[in-house]
Backbone as a chain_set.jsonl record, in Angstrom:
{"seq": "XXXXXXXXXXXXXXXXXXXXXXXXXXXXXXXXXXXXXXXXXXXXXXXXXXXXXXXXXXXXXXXXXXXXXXXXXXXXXXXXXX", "coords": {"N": [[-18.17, 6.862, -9.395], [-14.51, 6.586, -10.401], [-12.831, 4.806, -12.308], [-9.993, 4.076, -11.07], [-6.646, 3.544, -12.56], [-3.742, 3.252, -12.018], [-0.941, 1.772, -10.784], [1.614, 0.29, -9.297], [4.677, 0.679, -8.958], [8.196, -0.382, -10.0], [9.985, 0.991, -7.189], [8.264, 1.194, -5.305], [7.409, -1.492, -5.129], [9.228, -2.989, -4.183], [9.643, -1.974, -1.856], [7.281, -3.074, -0.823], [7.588, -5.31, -0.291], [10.094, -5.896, 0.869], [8.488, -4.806, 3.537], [6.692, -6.84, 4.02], [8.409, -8.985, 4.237], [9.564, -8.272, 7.013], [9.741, -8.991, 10.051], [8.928, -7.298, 12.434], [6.792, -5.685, 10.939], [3.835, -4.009, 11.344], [0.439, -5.457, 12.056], [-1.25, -3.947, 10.056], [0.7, -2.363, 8.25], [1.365, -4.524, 7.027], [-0.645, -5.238, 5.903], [-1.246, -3.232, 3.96], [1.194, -3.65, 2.259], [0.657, -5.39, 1.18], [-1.446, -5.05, -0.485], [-0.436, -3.486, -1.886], [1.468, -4.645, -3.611], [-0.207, -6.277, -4.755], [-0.963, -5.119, -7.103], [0.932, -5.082, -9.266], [2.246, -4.465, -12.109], [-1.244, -4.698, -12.804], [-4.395, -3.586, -12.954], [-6.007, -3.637, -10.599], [-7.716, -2.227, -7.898], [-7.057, -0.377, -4.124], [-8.9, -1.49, -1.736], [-11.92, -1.082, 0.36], [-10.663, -1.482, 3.101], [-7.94, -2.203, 3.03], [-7.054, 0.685, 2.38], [-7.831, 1.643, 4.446], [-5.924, 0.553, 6.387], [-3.296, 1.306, 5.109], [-3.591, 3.861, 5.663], [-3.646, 4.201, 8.395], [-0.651, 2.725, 8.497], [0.742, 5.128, 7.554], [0.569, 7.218, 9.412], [1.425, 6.256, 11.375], [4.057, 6.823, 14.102], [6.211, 5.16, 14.31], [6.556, 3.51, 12.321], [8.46, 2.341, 8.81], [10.21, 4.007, 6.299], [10.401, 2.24, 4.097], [7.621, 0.709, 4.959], [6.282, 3.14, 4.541], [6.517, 3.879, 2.054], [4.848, 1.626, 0.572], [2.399, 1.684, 1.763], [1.735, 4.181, 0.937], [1.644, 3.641, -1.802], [-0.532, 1.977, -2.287], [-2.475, 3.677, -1.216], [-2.82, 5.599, -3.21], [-3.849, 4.09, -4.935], [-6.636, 3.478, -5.067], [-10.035, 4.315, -5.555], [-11.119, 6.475, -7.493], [-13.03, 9.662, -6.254], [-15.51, 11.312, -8.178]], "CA": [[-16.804, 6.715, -8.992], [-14.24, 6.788, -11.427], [-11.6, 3.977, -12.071], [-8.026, 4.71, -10.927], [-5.697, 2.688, -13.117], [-2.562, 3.538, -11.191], [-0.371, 1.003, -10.695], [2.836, -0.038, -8.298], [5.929, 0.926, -9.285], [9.045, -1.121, -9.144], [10.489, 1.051, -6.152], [7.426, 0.769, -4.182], [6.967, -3.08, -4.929], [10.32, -3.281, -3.782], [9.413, -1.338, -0.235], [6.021, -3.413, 0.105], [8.336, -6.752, -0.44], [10.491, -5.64, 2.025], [8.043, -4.566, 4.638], [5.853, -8.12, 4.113], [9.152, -9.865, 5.021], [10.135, -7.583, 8.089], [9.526, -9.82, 11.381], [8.561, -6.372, 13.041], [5.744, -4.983, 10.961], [2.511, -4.864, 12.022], [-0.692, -6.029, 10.681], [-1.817, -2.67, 9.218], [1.733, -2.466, 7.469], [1.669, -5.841, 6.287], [-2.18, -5.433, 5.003], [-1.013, -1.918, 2.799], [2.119, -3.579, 1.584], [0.235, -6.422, 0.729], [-2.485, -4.474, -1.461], [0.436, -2.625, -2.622], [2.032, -5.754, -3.923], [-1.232, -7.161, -5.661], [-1.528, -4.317, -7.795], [1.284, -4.698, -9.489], [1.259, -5.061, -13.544], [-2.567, -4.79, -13.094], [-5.241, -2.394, -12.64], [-6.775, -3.376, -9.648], [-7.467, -1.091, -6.786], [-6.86, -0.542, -3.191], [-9.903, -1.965, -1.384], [-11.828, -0.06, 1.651], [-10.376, -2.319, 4.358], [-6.408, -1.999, 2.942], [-6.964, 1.783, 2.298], [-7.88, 2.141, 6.099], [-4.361, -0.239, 6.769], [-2.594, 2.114, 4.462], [-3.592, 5.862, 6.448], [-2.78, 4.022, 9.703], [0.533, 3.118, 8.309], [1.089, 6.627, 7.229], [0.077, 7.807, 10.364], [2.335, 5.623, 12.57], [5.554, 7.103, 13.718], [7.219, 3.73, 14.665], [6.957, 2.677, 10.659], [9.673, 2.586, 8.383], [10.162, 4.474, 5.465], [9.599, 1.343, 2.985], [6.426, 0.522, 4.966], [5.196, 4.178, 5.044], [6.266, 4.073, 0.932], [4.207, 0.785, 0.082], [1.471, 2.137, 2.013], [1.627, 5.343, -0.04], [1.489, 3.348, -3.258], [-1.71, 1.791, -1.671], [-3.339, 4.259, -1.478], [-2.493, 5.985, -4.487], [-4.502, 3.258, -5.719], [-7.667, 4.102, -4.401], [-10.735, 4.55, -6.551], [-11.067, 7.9, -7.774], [-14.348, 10.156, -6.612], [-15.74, 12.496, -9.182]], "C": [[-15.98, 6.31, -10.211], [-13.324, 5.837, -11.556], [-10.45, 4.481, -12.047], [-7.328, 3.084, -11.414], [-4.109, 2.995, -12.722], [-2.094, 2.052, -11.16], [0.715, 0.804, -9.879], [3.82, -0.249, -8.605], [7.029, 0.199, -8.629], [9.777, -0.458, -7.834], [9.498, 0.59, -4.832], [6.811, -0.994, -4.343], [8.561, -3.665, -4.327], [10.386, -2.935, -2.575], [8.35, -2.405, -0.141], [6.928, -4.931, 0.343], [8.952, -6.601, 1.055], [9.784, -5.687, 3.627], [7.143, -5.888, 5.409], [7.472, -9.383, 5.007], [9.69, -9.378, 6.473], [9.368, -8.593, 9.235], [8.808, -8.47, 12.81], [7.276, -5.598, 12.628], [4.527, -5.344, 11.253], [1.531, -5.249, 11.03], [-0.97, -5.435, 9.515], [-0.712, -2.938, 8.017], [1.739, -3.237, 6.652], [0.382, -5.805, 5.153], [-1.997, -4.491, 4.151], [0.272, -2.839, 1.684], [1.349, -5.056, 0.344], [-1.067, -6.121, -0.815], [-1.135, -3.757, -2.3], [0.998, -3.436, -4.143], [0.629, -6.805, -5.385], [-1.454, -6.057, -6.766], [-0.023, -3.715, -8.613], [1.269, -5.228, -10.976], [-0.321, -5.476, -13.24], [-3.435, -3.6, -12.482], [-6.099, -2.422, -11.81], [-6.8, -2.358, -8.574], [-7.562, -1.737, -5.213], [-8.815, -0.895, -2.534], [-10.057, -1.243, -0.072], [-10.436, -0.456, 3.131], [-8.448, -2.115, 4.619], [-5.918, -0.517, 2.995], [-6.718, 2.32, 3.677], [-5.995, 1.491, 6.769], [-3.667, 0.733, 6.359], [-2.336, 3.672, 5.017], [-3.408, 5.154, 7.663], [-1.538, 3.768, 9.412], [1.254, 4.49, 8.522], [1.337, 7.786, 8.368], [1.332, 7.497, 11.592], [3.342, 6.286, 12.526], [6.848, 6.257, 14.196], [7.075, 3.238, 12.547], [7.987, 3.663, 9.746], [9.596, 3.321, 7.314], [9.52, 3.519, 3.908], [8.07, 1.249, 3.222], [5.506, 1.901, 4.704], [4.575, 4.531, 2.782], [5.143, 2.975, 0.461], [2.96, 0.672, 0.832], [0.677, 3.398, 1.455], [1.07, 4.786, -1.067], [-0.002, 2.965, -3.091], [-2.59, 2.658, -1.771], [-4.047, 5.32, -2.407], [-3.589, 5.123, -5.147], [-6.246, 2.794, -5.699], [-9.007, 4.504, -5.439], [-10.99, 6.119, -6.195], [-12.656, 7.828, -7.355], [-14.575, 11.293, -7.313], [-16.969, 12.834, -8.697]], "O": [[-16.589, 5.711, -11.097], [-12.629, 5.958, -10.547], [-9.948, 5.231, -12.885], [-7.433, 1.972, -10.897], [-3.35, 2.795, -13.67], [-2.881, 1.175, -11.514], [0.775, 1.98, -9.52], [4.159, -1.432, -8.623], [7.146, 0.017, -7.417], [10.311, -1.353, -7.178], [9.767, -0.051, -3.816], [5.899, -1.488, -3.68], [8.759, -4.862, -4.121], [11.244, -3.549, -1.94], [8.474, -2.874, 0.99], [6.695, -5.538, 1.388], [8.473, -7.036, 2.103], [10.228, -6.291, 4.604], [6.912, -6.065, 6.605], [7.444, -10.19, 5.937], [10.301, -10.244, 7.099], [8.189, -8.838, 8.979], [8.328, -8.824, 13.886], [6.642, -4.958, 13.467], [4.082, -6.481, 11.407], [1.586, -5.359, 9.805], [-0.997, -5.906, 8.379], [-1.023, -3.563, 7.003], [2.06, -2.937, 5.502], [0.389, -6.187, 3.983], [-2.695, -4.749, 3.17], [0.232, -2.673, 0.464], [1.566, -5.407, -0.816], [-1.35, -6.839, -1.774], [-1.213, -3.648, -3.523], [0.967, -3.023, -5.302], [0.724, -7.556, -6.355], [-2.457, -6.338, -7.422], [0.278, -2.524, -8.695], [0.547, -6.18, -11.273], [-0.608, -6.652, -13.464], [-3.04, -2.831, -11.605], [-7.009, -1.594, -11.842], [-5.804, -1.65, -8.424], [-7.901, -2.88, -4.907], [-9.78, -0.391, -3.109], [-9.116, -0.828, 0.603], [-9.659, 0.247, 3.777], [-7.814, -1.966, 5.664], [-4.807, -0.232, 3.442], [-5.843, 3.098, 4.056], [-5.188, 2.116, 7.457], [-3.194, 1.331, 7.325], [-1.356, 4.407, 4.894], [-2.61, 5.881, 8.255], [-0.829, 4.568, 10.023], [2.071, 4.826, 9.379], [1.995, 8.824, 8.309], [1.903, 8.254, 12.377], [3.844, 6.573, 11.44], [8.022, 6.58, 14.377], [7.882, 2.547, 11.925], [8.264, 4.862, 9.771], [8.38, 3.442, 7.167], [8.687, 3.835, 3.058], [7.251, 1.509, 2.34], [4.277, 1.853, 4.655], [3.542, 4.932, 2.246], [4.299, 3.571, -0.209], [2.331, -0.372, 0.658], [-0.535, 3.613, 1.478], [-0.004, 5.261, -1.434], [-0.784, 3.636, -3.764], [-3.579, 2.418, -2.464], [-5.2, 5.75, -2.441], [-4.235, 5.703, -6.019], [-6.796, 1.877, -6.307], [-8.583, 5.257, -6.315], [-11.041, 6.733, -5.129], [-13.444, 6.92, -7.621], [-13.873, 12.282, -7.099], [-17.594, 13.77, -9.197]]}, "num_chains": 1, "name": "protein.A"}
C-alpha cells in the first residue's frame, strides 16, 4: 500500500470546521469532518473507520454541501492501493 500524502486544503478545512460546529450534523458527518480537519498541514491519512463516515456522508442526501466537501477531502486522503 502506497502512502497518500494529500493533504486538506484551506476550503475544505473551512467546510469540515463548519460542519463540526453545525448542531444538526450527524455522527458520520462529524467523524469525516473531523479526519478531514486532523490532516491538515500534515501527512496523515484517513483511517478505515472515518473513510467508512466519509462514503456515508457522501451518500446521504440530507447533508450539506460543506459536510459532503469535508467528507470528500477525507477521503481523498485515503491510503493509496497499488
Amino acid at each position: 500500500m502506497a502512502k497518500n500524502t494529500g493533504q486538506t486544503g484551506p476550503r475544505a478545512a473551512s467546510a469540515a470546521a463548519k460542519t463540526l460546529a453545525s448542531p444538526s450534523a450527524t455522527k458520520a458527518e462529524k467523524s469525516a469532518a473531523a479526519s478531514a480537519l486532523a490532516q491538515t498541514k500534515t501527512a496523515d491519512q484517513t483511517g478505515p473507520r472515518a473513510a467508512s463516515a466519509a462514503a456515508k456522508t457522501l451518500a446521504s442526501p440530507s447533508a450539506t454541501k460543506a459536510e459532503k466537501s469535508a467528507a470528500a477531502s477525507a477521503l481523498a486522503q485515503t491510503p493509496s492501493h497499488k
